[in-house]
VEXKE-50383 format. One record per residue (C-alpha): x, y, z; residue in one letter. Coordinates in steps of 0.25 Angstrom, whole numbers, plus 5000, padded with zeros to 4 digits. Example, Ala and Ser with C-alpha at 12.3 -4.5 7.8 and 13.67 -1.06 7.14 Angstrom:
! residues 2
504949825031A/505549965029S/
! end
This chain:
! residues 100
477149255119X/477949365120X/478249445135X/477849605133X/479249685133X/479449745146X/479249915144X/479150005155X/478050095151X/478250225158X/476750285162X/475950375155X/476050525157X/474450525157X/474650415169X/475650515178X/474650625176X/473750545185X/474750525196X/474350605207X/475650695213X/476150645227X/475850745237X/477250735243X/476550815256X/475550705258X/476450585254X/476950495265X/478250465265X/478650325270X/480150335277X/480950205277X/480750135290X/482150085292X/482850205290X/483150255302X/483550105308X/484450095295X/485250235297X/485250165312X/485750035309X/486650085298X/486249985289X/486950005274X/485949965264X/484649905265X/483849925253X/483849815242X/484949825231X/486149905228X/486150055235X/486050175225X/487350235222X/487850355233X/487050255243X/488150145244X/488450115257X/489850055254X/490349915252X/489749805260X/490249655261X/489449535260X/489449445271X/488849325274X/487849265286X/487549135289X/486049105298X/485248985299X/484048995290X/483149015301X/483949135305X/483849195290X/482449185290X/482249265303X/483249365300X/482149375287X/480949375295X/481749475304X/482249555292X/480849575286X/480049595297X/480849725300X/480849765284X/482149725280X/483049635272X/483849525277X/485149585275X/484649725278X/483949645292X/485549575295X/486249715291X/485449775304X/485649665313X/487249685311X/487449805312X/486449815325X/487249705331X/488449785327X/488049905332X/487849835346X/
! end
């Protein structure tokens, strides 16, 4: 059996034409929660991937930490339940503690 050929089928015009207009008055616009805290704590970069380009933050170097498992998995726990990633979660907590 043969798989079907992956195309990306762009939608119809007829399709669009039926796509209500947003109402940019009425819209609600949902801010970043964490924006504030991050222009705070000065964190450098905590979406996922690379940053786009002008958006660099400049040269970081890799480091290594050692826990105990049960440590990791409450930094996780921690990390999550405050919507964050792990590294994103240690980034704030050093630089708090630094800031001290």
């Amino acid at each position: 059996m043969k798989k079907a050929p992956n195309r990306e089928v762009e939608p119809s015009l007829a399709s669009l034409r039926k796509i209500p207009e947003v109402d940019l008055k009425t819209a609600k616009i949902h801010r970043n929660p964490f924006a504030e805290r991050i222009a705070a704590e000065g964190i450098v970069h905590v979406k996922r991937g690379r940053p786009k380009k002008g958006q660099e933050t400049g040269p970081t170097l890799p480091r290594s930490i050692r826990f105990s498992g049960p440590v990791w998995k409450r930094l996780e726990k921690h990390a999550k339940a405050k919507g964050l990633t792990l590294h994103a979660a240690l980034r704030a907590a050093v630089l708090g503690w630094v800031s001290r």
